[in-house]
C-alpha positions, -999 to +999 in steps of 0.1 A: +377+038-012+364+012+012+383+027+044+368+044+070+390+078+066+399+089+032+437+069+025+462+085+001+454+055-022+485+066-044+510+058-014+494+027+000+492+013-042+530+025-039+541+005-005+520-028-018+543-027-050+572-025-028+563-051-009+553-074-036+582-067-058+610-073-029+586-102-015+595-118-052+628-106-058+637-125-024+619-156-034+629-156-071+670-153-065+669-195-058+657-200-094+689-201-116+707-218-089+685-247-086+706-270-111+743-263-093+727-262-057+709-295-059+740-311-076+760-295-049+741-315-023+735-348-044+777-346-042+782-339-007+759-359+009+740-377-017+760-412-008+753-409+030+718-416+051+706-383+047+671-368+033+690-360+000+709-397+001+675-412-001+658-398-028+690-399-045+688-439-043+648-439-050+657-417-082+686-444-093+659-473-083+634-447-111+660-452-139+679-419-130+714-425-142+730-394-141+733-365-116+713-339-144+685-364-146+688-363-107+684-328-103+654-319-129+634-342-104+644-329-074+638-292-088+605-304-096+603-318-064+609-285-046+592-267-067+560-287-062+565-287-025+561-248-023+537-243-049+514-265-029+521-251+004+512-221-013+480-234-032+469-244+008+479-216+029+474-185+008+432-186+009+443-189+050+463-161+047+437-143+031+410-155+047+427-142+083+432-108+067+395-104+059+389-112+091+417-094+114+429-068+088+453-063+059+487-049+080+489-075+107+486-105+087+506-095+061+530-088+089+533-120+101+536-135+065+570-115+060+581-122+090+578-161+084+596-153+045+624-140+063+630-164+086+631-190+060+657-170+045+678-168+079+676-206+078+693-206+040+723-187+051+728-217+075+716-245+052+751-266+051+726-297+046+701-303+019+674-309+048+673-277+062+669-263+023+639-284+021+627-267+054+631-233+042+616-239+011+582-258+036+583-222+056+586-202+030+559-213+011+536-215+042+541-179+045+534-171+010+505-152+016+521-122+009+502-112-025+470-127-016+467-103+014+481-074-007+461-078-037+433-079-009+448-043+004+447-032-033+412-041-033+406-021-006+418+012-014+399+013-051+363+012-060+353-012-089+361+013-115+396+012-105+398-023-096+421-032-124+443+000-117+449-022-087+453-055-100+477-042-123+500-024-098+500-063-080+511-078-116+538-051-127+555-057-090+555-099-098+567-092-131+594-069-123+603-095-090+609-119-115+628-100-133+650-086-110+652-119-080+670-147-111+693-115-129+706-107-084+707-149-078+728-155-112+755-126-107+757-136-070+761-176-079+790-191-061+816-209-085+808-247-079+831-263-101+855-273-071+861-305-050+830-308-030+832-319+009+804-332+032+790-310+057+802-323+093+765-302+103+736-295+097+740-258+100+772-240+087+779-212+056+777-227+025+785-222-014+752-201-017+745-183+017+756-149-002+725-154-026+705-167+009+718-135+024+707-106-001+670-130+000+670-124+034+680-090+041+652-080+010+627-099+029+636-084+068+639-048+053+601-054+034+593-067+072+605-030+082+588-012+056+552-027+063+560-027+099+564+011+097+547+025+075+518-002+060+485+015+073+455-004+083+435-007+046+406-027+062+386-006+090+365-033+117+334-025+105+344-038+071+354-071+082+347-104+075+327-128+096+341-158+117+329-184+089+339-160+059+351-184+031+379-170+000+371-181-032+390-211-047+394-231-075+366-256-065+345-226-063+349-226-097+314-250-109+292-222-088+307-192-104+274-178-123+292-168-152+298-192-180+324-167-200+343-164-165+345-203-159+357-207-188+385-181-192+396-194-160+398-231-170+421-221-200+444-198-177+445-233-162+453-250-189+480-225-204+495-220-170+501-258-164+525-258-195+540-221-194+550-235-154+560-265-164+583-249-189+595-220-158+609-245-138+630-267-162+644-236-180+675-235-160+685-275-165+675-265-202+699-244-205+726-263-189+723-293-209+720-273-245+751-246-234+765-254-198+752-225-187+764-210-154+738-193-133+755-159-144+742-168-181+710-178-169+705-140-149+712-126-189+686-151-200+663-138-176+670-104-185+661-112-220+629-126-212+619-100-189+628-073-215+604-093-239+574-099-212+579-063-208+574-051-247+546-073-252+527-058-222+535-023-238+520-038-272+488-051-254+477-022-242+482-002-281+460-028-295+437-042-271+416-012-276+409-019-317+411-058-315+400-062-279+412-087-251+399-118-266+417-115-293+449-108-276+446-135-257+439-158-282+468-147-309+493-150-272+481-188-274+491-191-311+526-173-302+531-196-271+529-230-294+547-222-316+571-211-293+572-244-274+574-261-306+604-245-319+623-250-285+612-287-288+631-297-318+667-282-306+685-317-303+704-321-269+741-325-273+749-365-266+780-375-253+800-345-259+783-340-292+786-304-306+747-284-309+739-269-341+752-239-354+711-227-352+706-245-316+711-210-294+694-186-320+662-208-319+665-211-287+665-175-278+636-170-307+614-196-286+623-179-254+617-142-267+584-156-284+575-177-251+576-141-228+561-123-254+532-145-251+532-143-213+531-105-217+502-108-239+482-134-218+478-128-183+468-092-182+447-097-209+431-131-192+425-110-158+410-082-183+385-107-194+373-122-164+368-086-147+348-074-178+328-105-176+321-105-141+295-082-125+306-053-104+294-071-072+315-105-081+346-094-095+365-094-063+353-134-063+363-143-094+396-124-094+404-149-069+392-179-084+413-170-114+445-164-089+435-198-079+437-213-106+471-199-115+482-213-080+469-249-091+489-248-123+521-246-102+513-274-083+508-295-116+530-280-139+568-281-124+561-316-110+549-329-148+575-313-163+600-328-143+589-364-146+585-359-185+620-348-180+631-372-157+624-402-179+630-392-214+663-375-208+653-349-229+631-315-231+617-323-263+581-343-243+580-314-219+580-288-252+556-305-269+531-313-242+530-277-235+522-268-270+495-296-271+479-275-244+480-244-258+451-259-282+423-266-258+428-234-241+427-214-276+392-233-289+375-220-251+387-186-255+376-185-293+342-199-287+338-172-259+323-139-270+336-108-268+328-084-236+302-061-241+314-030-256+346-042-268+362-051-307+339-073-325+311-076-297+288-106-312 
């Protein structure tokens, strides 16, 4: 361990998974509420000079003639907004933490998260949900500082033990946060009246509330009982810098650059597909955001067996190979969700609509669960001991990058054809560059069919 007194590494691993895992749980409840909350707002105030009236008039002036087309741009919209927040102010985030320690920082981040959450309860008018979505993801430093603290508390052999108690807390968060926001979901199919304030209880401040009480009690819980993981003498300088994605060109590593540049790639369309899911599944089956939380239960059940697959057979076939044959799966995933026809004009879907689509979906996660343990695998056993905290980070990067590109793409592919079928297929065409990189990498030394 790096600290300057032996820490009980098993407790601080366990506090960092509780505080990533409630951290997403809390930010992850908005997601199958996105399409009734923005048409919510669009209908109460989307006729008046407000934020939301505006765009509502630049997306009729785009060609968007109907409230659904209205609200896949906006949830891109949003999306994009705290992605990017998030792509900025995370390395900060981190950066002050190598600086002034792991506990205060990440303090302060939580802090921030629920106050943003506070401000949701309130949110009667679209505005102030677009200002708790811009403080939220300032504060998002949350994993970067404690994947940092994880850092801390293992050497390099068990770096990945570490990494991997950060990945099975996001995964379970994302679980978890959708399932609590669907089966909390307000009933929106009501007369809808304009808010005479700004501030005031609204349809969905019993989702904001459960967000907000799991982010103050994670406050609590670091606040308590989160030890220092980073001693002063272990600090970093004044003009410290955290790696990026532009450090990307001066990684040394050719096998590392280019893993990274296909998480990229992959990334750009498995986001892209994330954050039009929920309009998906409204237009194909009207789903409520109580259907959606079983559709995220699904997915997370399948994210979950693939993960338990990986790590039977990474061992014999190794993790290039995993990754590769989670590309495959993920096009033609995407492919098969692509060609479900969406019901015009009252039109009826195909009797075989909903079992593809759940085969796509269940195929789509499985993927995911194959992939990105497999990808952060890679670039650790390609990286040398002294760099693999560096690239690590790079590769987090990266991931953060692809959620600024993909929802926002997605949306406007969305947005002017009407239809998913463009945002389906775009993300299978991606899936081909970032297979032919991984396939003409080689194999890490040691592993499955070494060249």
């Amino acid at each position: 361990m790096s600290a300057s007194s032996p820490l009980p590494q098993r407790r601080i691993l366990g506090l960092i998974f509780l505080t990533v895992f409630m951290d997403i749980i809390g930010f992850s409840i908005i997601i199958p509420l996105f399409p009734h909350l923005l048409k919510h707002y669009i209908e109460s105030e989307g006729s008046i000079g407000t934020l939301i009236g505006s765009l509502n008039s630049a997306a009729e002036w785009m060609g968007g003639d109907t409230v659904f087309k209205k609200t896949v741009l906006f949830g891109g919209l949003l999306s994009t907004l705290y992605s990017l927040l998030q792509f900025v102010f995370s390395p900060i985030w981190g950066a002050l933490s190598d600086r002034f320690g792991r506990r205060g920082i990440l303090t302060v981040t939580l802090a921030g998260s629920a106050l943003s959450y506070l401000l949701w309860i309130f949110a009667a008018q679209f505005w102030v949900v677009v200002l708790t979505r811009l403080v939220c993801g300032m504060m998002a430093g949350n994993i970067a500082v404690a994947s940092a603290a994880a850092a801390d508390v293992t050497d390099e052999k068990e770096r990945t033990k570490g990494m991997a108690v950060v990945g099975i807390a996001i995964g379970m968060g994302f679980l978890c946060g959708p399932i609590i926001g669907g089966f909390t979901a307000p009933d929106t199919s009501g007369p809808v009246a304009a808010a005479t304030s700004a501030f005031g209880l609204n349809l969905f401040s019993t989702s904001a509330a459960i967000a907000a009480f799991m982010a103050c009690s994670n406050f609590i819980l670091v606040w308590a009982f989160f030890p220092e993981t980073l001693p002063p003498e272990k600090r970093a300088a004044k003009d410290a810098q955290r790696p990026s994605i532009f450090d990307l060109a001066n990684v040394r590593s050719q096998e590392v650059r280019r893993t990274s540049f296909a998480n990229l790639i992959y990334q750009i369309g498995f986001t892209g597909m994330e954050n039009t899911i929920v309009f998906l599944t409204l237009a194909l089956f009207a789903y409520s955001p109580r259907d959606n939380a079983m559709l995220f239960l699904f997915n997370g059940v399948s994210l979950v067996l693939a993960q338990g697959l990986s790590r039977r057979v990474v061992g014999r076939v190794g993790q290039r190979k995993v990754v590769l044959f989670g590309f495959l799966t993920a096009a033609v995933a995407f492919l098969l969700v692509a060609f479900i026809p969406t019901p015009i004009s009252g039109g009826v879907l195909p009797a075989w609509g909903k079992p593809l689509f759940f085969l796509g979906m269940g195929l789509i996660s499985f993927a995911t669960g194959l992939i990105l343990p497999s990808v952060s695998a890679l670039v650790s056993l390609y990286s040398d001991a002294s760099e693999q905290g560096r690239n690590l980070g790079i590769l987090r990067s990266a991931g953060s990058l692809a959620r600024v590109i993909g929802p926002i793409s997605a949306a406007l592919l969305y947005f002017h054809f009407g239809s998913h079928f463009w945002v389906y297929i775009v993300a299978a065409a991606l899936m081909l560059p970032a297979f032919l990189i991984v396939r003409n990498l080689p194999d890490p030394q040691g592993q499955a069919g070494t060249h």
